[in-house]
N, C-alpha and C positions, 0 to 999 in steps of 0.2 A: 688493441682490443677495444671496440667502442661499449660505452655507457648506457642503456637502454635504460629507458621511465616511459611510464605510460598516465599518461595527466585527467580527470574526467572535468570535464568543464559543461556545467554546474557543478559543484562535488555532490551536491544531492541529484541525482536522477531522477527526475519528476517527469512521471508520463501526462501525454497530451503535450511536452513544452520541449522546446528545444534542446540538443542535449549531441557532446560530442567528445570522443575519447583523440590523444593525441599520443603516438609513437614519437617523442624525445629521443633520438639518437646521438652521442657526442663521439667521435668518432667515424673512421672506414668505413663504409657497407657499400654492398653490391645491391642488394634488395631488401626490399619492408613487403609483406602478406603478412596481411591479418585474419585470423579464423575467429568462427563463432564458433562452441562445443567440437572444439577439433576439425570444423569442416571448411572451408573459403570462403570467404566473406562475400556475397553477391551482391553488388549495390542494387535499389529498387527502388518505389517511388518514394519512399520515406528513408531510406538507406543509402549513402552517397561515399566514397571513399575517394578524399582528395587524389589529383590527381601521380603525386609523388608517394602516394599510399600514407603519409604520415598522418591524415586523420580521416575519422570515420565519424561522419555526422547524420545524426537521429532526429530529421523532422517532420511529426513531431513522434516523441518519445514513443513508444507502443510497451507494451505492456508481455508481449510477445515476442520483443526485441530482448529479454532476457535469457543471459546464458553467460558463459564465461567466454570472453573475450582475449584473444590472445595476440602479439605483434611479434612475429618473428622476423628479427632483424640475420641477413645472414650477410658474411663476408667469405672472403679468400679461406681463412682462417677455419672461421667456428661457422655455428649456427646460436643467437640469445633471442629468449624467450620470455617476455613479459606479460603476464596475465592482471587482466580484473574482470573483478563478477560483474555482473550490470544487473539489478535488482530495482525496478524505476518503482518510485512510491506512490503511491496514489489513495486516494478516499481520504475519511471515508464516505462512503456512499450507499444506499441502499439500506439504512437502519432499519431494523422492524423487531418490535417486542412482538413477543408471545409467550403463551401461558399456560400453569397446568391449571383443572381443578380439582386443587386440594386445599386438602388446610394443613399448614399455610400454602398460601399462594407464591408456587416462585413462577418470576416473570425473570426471561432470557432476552438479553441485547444483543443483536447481532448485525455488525456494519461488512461491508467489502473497503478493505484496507490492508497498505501491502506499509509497510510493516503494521502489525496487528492494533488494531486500535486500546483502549486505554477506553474504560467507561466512568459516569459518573451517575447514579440514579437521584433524583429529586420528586421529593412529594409536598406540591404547592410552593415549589421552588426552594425548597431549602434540601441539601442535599442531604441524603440517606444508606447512601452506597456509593462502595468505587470497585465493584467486578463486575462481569457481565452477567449474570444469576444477582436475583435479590428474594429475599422469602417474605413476604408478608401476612402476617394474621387476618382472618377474614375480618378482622372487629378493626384493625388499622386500615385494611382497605374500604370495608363501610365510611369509616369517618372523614375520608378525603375524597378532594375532588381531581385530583391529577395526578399521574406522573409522567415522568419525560425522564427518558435515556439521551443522555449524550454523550455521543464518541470523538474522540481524539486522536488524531493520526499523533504520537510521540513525534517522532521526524520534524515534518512539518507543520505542526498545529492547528491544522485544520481539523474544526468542528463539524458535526452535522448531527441531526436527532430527530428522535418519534418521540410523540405525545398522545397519551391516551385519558382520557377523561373516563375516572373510574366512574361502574355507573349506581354505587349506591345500594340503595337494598336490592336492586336486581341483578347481584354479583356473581350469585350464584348460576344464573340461564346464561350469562355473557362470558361465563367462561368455557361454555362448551364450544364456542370460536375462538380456534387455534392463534389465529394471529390478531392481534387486541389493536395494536397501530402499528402502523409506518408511513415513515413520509420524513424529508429534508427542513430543516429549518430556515 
């Protein structure tokens, strides 16, 4: 009865980068198919499945190449079955604060990152918060000149962040614009 492992090479799946699973059989087999969400795995211009079916290589990664991935090794014998999820990480990307007006002022961080980002808010560079909501008094917001969200991919640690230069006594007219800043660092 053969041995089936299924290996991901990178272990972290990073979309846009290269990225490939490999069907490990120790042991007899007659054949190796691999499915995606239960269906046949169809190589394509980014999707390629060696020629022996023992590996399927993702370049580069997509973000839509997620599903659970399955190798079915079959022999005389049986049929064995080894799954993994493929979840490719990415971000974050696309930070943008926005805001209500009220008092207090809560200002929401929001990145695209796959697993969910991780924020840290700072005002004049000294940090202030670590979720993505922060509530500010309009008399702490009069008295500074910045803040800046940054997000964190947990996984892989990549940063990225919006800055908004608070505007002062005119806090109250600038917060009837929804979205205060964004932009990458």
């Amino acid at each position: 009865m053969p041995s089936v492992v299924v290996k991901a090479n990178p272990v972290i799946p990073m979309a846009s980068k290269a990225f490939s699973l490999s069907c490990d059989v120790d042991g007899p087999y007659n054949s190796i198919q691999w499915l995606m969400d239960s269906r046949p795995l169809v190589s394509s211009s980014t999707v390629t499945i060696s020629n022996d079916s023992t590996v399927v290589s993702f370049n580069p990664l997509k973000t839509d190449n997620d599903g659970l991935y399955q190798c079915v090794v079959k022999n005389i014998l049986k049929e064995h079955v080894r799954a993994y999820k493929l979840l490719a990480s990415y971000g974050p990307s696309h930070v943008n604060i926005s805001a209500t007006a009220e008092n207090p002022i809560t200002l929401t961080c929001l990145a695209a990152s796959q697993p969910p980002s991780t924020y840290v808010w700072k005002i004049d560079g000294k940090p202030v918060g670590n979720s993505s909501e922060i509530k500010l008094s309009i008399l702490v917001a009069l008295g500074s000149s910045t803040i800046t969200c940054i997000a964190t991919n947990p996984r892989t640690n990549a940063t990225a962040g919006a800055t908004f230069k608070l505007p002062g006594k005119h806090l109250s007219s600038a917060l009837k614009i929804r979205h205060l800043g964004a932009g990458l660092f």
